[in-house]
C-alpha positions as a printed Julia matrix, in Angstrom:
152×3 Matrix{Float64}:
   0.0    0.0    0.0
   1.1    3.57  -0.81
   1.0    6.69   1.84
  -2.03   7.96   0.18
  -3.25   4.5    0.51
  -2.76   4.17   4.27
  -3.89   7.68   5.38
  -7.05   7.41   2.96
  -7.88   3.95   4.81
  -7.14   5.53   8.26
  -9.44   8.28   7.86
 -12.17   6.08   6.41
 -11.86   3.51   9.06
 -11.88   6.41  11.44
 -15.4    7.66  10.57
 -17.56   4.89  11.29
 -15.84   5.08  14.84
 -17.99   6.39  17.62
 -15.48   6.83  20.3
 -15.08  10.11  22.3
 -12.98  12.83  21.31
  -9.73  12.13  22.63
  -9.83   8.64  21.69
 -11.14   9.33  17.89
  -7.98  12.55  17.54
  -5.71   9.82  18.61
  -6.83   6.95  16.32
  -7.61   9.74  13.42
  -4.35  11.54  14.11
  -3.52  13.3   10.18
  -2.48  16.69   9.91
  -5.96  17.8    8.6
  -8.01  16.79  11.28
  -5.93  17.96  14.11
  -5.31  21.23  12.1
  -9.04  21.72  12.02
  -9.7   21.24  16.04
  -6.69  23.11  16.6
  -7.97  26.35  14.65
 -11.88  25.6   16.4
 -10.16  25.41  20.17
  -8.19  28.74  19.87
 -11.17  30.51  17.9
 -13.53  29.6   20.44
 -11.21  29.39  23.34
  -7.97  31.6   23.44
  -9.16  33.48  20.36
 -12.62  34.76  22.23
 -10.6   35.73  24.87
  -8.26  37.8   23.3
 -10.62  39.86  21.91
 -12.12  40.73  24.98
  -8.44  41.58  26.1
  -8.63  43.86  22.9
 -11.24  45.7   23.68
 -10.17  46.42  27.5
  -6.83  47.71  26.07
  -8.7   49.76  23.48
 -11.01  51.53  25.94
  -7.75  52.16  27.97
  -6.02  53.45  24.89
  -8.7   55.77  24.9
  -8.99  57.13  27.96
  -5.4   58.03  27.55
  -5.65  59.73  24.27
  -7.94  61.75  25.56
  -5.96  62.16  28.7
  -9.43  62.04  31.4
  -7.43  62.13  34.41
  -5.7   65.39  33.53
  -9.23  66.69  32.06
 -11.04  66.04  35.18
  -8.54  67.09  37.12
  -8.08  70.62  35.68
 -12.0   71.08  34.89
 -12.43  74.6   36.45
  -8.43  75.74  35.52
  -7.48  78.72  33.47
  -7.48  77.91  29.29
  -3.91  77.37  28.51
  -2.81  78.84  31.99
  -3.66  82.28  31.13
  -3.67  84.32  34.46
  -3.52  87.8   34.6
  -2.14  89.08  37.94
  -3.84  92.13  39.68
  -2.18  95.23  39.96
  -2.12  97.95  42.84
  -5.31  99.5   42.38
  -8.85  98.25  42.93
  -9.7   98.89  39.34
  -6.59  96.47  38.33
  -8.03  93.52  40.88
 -11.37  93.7   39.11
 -10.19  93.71  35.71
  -7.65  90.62  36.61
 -10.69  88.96  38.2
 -12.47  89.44  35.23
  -9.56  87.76  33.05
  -9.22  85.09  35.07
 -12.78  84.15  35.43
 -12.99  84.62  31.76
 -10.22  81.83  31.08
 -11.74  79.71  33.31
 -15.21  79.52  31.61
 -13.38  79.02  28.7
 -11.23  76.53  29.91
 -14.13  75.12  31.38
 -16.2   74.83  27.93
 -13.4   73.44  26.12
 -12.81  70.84  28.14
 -16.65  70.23  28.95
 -16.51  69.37  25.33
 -13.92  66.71  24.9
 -15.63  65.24  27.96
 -18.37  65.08  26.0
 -16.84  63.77  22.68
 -14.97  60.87  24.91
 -18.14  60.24  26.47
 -19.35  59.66  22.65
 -16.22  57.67  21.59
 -16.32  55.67  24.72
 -20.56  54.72  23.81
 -19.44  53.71  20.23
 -16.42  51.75  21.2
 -18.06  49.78  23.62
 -21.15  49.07  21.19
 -18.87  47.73  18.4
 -16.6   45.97  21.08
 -19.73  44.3   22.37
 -20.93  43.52  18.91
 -17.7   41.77  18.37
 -17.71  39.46  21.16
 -21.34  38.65  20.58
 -20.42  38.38  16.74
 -17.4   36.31  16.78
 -18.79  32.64  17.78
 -20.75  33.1   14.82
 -18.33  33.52  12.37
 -17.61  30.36  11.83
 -20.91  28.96  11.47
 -21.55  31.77   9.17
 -19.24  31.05   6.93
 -20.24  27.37   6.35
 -24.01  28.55   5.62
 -22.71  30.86   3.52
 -20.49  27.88   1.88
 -23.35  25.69   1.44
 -25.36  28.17   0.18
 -22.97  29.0   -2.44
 -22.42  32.71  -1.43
 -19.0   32.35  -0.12
């Protein structure tokens, strides 16, 4: 008998076997068959898992692009640390007062508003991070509809 012969005959024999797992991988053992469980145990096992390490280090990715500690932190500070420093006279202090609480509303409003668009980014990411972990058991069985059916 050739190689082809003897692998053919293994896997046939192998089919009409009803033994468990373990005992039909080792009897079956070819390079297809354990190439196929090998690709369905990391896709459903170490594979699903890392992408819900992916999406923890993406939300912490962006938290730090847009820097919220430092944001929440400086909330109420002066835009770009503009601070005008009173002078000797009364009409000075209230004109520096002024200035100051001028720079702080706008420091304020600026960074009220990349609050807000993190707060955004943050909603989205989640949703499609979520999507993908519900999506990605699927995937598989998706494609071999879609490969009987003739679409794929």
């Amino acid at each position: 008998m050739t190689n082809d012969e003897i692998s053919h005959s293994t896997s046939m024999h192998c089919v009409g076997q009803h033994y468990a797992l373990t005992t039909t991988l080792s009897k079956c053992y070819n390079g297809d068959n354990m190439f196929m469980f090998g690709i369905f145990t990391w896709w459903y096992g170490a594979g699903w898992i890392g992408t819900m390490r992916s999406a923890r280090r993406r939300m912490s990715d962006l938290a730090a692009t847009f820097s919220l500690g430092i944001l929440l932190r400086t909330l109420f500070a002066p835009w770009r640390r503009v601070v005008t420093y009173p002078g000797a006279g009364l009409d000075a202090r209230f004109r520096a007062m002024g200035d100051n609480l001028i720079s702080r509303c706008v420091g304020f409003t600026v960074r009220f508003f990349v609050l807000l668009a993190a707060g955004v980014a943050f909603v989205v990411l989640a949703t499609a991070s979520m999507l993908e972990f519900v999506v990605w058991p699927l995937i598989p069985i998706a494609a071999i509809v879609l490969i009987i059916k003739g679409l794929l």
